[in-house]
N, CA, C and O atoms as a DFTB+ gen file, in Angstrom:
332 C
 N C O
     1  1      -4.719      24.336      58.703
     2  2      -5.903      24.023      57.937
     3  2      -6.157      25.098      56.891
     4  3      -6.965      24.876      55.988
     5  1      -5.745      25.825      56.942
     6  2      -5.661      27.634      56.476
     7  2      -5.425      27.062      55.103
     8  3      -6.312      26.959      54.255
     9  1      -3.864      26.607      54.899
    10  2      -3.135      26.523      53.518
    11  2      -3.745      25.559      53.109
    12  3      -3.708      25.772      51.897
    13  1      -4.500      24.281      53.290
    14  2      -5.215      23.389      52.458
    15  2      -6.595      24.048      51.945
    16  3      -7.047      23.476      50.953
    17  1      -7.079      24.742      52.247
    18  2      -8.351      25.728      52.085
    19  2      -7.667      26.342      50.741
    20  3      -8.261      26.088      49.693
    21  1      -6.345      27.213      50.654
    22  2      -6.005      28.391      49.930
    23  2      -5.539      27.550      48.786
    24  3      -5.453      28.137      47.707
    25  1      -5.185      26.136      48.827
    26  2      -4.505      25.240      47.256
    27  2      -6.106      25.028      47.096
    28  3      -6.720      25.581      46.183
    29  1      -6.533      24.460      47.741
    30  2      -8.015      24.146      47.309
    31  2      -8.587      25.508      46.128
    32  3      -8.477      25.573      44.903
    33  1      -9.101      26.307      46.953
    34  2      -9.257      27.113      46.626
    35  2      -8.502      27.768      45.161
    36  3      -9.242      27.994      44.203
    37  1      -7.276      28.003      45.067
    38  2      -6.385      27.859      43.957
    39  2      -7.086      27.308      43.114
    40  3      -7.743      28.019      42.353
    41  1      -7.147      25.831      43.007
    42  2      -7.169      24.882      42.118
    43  2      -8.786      25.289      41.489
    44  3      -9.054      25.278      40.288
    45  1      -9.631      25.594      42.442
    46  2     -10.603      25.889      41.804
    47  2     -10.739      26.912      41.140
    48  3     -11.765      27.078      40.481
    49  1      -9.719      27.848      41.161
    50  2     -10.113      29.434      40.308
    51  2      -9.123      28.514      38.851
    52  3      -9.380      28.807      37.684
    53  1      -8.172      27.571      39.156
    54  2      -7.604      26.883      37.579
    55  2      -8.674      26.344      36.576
    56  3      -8.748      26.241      35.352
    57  1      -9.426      26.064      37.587
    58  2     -10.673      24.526      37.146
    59  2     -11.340      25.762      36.315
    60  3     -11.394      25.770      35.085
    61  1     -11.903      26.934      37.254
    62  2     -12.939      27.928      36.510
    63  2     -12.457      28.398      35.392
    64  3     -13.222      28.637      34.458
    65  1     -11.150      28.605      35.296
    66  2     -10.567      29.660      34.028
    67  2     -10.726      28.644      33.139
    68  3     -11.337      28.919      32.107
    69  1     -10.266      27.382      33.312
    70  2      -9.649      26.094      32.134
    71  2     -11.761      26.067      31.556
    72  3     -12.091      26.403      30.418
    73  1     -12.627      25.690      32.447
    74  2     -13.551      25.554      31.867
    75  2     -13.996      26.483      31.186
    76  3     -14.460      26.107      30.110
    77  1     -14.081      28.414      31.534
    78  2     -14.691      29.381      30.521
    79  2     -14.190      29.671      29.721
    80  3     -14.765      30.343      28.866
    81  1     -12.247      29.147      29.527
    82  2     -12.058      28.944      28.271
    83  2     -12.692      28.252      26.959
    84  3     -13.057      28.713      25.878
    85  1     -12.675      27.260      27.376
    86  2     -13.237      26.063      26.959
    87  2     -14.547      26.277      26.642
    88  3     -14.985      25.697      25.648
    89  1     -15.151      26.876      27.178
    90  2     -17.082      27.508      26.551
    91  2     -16.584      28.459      25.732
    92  3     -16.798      28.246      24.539
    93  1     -15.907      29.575      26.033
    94  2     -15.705      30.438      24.881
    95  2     -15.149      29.839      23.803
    96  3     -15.632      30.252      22.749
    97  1     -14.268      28.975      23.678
    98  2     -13.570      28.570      22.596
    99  2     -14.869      27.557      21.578
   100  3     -14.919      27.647      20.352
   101  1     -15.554      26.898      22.176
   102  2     -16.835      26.100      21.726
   103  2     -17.669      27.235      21.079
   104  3     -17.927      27.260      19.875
   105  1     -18.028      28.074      21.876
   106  2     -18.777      29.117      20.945
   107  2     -18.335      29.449      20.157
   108  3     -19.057      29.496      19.161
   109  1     -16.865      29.920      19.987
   110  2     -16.101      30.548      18.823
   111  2     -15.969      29.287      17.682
   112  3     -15.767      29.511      16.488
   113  1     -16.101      28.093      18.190
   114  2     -16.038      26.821      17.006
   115  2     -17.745      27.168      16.643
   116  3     -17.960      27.393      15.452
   117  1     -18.669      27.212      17.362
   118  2     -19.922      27.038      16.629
   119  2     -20.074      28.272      16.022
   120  3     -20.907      28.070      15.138
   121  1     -19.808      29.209      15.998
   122  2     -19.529      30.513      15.167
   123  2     -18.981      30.435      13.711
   124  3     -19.458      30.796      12.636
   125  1     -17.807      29.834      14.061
   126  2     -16.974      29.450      12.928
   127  2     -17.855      28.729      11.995
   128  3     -18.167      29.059      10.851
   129  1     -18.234      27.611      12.720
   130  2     -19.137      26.716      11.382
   131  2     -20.146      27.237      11.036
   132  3     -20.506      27.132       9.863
   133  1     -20.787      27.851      11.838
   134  2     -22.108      28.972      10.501
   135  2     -21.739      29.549       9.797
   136  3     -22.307      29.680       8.713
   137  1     -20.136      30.412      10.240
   138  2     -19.545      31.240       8.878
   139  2     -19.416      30.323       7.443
   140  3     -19.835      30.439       6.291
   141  1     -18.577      29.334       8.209
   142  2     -17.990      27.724       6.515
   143  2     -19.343      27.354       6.151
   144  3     -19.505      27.564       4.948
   145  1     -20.547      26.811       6.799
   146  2     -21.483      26.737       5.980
   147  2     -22.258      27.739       5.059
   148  3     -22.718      27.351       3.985
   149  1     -22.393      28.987       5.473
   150  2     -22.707      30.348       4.820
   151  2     -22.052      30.240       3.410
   152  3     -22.637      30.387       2.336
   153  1     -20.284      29.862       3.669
   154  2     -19.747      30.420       2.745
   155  2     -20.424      29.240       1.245
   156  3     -20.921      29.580       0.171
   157  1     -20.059      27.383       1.990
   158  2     -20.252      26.776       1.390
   159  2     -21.643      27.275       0.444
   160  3     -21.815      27.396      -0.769
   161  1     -22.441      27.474       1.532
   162  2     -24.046      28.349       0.471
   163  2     -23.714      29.132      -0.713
   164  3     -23.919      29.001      -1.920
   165  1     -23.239      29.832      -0.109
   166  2     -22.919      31.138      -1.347
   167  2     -22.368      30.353      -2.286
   168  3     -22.969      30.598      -3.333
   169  1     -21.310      29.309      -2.517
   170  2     -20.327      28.784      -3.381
   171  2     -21.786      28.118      -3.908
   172  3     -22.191      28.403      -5.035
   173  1     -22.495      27.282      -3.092
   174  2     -23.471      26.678      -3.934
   175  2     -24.735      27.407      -5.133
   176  3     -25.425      27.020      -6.076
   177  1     -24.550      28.290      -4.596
   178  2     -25.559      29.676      -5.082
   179  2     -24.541      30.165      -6.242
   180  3     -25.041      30.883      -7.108
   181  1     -23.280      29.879      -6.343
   182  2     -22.809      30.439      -7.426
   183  2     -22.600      29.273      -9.002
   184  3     -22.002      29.503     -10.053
   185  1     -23.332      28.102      -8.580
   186  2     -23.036      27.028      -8.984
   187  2     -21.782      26.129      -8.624
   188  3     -21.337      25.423      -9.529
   189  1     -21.368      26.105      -7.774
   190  2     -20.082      25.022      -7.396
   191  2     -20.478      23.869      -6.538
   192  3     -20.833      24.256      -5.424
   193  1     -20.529      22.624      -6.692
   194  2     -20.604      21.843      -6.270
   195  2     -19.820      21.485      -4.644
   196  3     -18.641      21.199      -4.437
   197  1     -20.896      21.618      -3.697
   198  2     -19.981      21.655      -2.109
   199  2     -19.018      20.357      -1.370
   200  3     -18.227      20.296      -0.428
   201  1     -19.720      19.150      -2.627
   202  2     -19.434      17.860      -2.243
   203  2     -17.752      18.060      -2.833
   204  3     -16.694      18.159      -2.210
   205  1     -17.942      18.065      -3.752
   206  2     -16.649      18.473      -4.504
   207  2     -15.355      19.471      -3.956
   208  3     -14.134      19.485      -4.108
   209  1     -16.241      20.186      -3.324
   210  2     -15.355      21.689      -2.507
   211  2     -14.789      20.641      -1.578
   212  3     -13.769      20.046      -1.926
   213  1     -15.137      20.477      -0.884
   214  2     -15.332      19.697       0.310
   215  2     -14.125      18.439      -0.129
   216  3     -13.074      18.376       0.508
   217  1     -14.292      17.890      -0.783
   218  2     -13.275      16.318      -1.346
   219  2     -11.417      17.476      -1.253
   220  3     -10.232      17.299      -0.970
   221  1     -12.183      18.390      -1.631
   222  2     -11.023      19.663      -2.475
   223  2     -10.316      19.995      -1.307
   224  3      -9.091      20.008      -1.422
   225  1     -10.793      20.264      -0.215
   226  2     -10.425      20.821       1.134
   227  2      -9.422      20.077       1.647
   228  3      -8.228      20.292       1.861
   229  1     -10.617      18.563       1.901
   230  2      -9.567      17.746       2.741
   231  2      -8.427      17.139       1.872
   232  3      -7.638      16.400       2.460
   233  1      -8.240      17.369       0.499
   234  2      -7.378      17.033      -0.049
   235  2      -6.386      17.758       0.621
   236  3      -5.706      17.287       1.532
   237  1      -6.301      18.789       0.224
   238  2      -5.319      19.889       0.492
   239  2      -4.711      19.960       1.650
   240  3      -3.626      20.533       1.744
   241  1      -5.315      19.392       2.693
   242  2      -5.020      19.183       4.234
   243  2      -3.865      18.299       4.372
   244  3      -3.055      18.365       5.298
   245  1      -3.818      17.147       3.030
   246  2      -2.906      16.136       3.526
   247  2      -1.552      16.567       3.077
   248  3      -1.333      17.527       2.339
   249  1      -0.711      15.806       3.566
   250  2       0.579      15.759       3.313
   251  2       0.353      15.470       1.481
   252  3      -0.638      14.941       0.977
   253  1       1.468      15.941       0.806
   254  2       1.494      15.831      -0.196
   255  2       1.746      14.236      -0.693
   256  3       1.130      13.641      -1.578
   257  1       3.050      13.638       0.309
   258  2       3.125      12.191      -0.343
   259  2       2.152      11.205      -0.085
   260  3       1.878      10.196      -0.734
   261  1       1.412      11.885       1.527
   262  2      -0.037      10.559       1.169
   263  2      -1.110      11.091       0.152
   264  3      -2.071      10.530      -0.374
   265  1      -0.743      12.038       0.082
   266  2      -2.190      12.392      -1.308
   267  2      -2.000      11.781      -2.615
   268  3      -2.896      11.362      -3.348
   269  1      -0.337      11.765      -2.911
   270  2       0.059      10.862      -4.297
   271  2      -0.430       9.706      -3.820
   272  3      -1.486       9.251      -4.259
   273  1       0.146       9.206      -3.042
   274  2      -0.257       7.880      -2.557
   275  2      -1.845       7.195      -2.437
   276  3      -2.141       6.005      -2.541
   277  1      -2.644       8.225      -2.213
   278  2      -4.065       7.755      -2.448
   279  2      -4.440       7.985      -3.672
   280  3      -5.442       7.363      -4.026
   281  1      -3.795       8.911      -4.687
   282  2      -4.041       8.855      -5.702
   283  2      -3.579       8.030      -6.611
   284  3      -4.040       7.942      -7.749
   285  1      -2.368       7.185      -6.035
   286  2      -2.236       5.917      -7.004
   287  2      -2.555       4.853      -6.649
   288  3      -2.382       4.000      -7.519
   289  1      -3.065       4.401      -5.491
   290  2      -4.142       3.423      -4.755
   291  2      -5.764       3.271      -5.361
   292  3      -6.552       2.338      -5.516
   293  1      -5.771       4.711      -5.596
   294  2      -7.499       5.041      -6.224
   295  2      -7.064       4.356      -8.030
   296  3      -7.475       3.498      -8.812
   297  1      -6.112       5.292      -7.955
   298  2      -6.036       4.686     -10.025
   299  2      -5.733       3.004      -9.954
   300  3      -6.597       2.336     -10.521
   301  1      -4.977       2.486      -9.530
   302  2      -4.639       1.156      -9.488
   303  2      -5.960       0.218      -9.136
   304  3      -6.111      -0.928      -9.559
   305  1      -7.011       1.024      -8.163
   306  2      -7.725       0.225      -7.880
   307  2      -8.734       0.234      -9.091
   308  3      -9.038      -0.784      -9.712
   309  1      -9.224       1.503      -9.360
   310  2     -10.174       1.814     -10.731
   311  2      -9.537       1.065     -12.061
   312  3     -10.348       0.769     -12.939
   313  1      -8.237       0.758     -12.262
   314  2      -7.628      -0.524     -13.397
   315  2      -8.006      -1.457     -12.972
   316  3      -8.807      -1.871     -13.810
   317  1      -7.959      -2.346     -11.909
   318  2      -8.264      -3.026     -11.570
   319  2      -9.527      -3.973     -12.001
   320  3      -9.663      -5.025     -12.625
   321  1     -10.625      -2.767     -11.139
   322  2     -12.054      -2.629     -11.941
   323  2     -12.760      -2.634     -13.309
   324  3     -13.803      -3.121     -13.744
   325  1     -11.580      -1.759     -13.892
   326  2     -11.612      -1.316     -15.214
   327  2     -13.136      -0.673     -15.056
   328  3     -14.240      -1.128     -15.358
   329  1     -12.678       0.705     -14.392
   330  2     -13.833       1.261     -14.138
   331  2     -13.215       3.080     -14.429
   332  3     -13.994       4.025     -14.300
């Protein structure tokens, strides 16, 4: 009965570590985003538009051939429109 106690037991010091990771790492994300919004402030305070920053960001995130690719989806569609 000993060794089912000691995996038990085990498993719960896994469970504890996996979860105060997991809080620390959450704090360190809500940390993070007061820093990116701060910064976004300041950019706004310098006159730069955040909506724009922001379009700018997740651009940059993508792969390069889906970014052509939405960019000739967007133009084709704006002919389209004739807009």
């Amino acid at each position: 009965m000993a060794d089912g106690s000691a995996t038990s037991s085990i498993a719960a010091e896994k469970l504890k570590s996996f979860v105060e990771r997991i809080e620390r790492l959450e704090g360190e994300k809500t940390e993070l985003a007061a820093d990116i919004r701060e910064v976004y402030s300041e950019a706004k305070g310098n006159g730069f538009d955040t909506k724009i920053m922001r379009q700018v960001i997740r651009l940059r995130k993508m792969e390069v051939a889906d970014r052509r690719e939405q960019d000739e989806l967007l133009e084709l569609y704006r002919r389209a429109l004739d807009t």
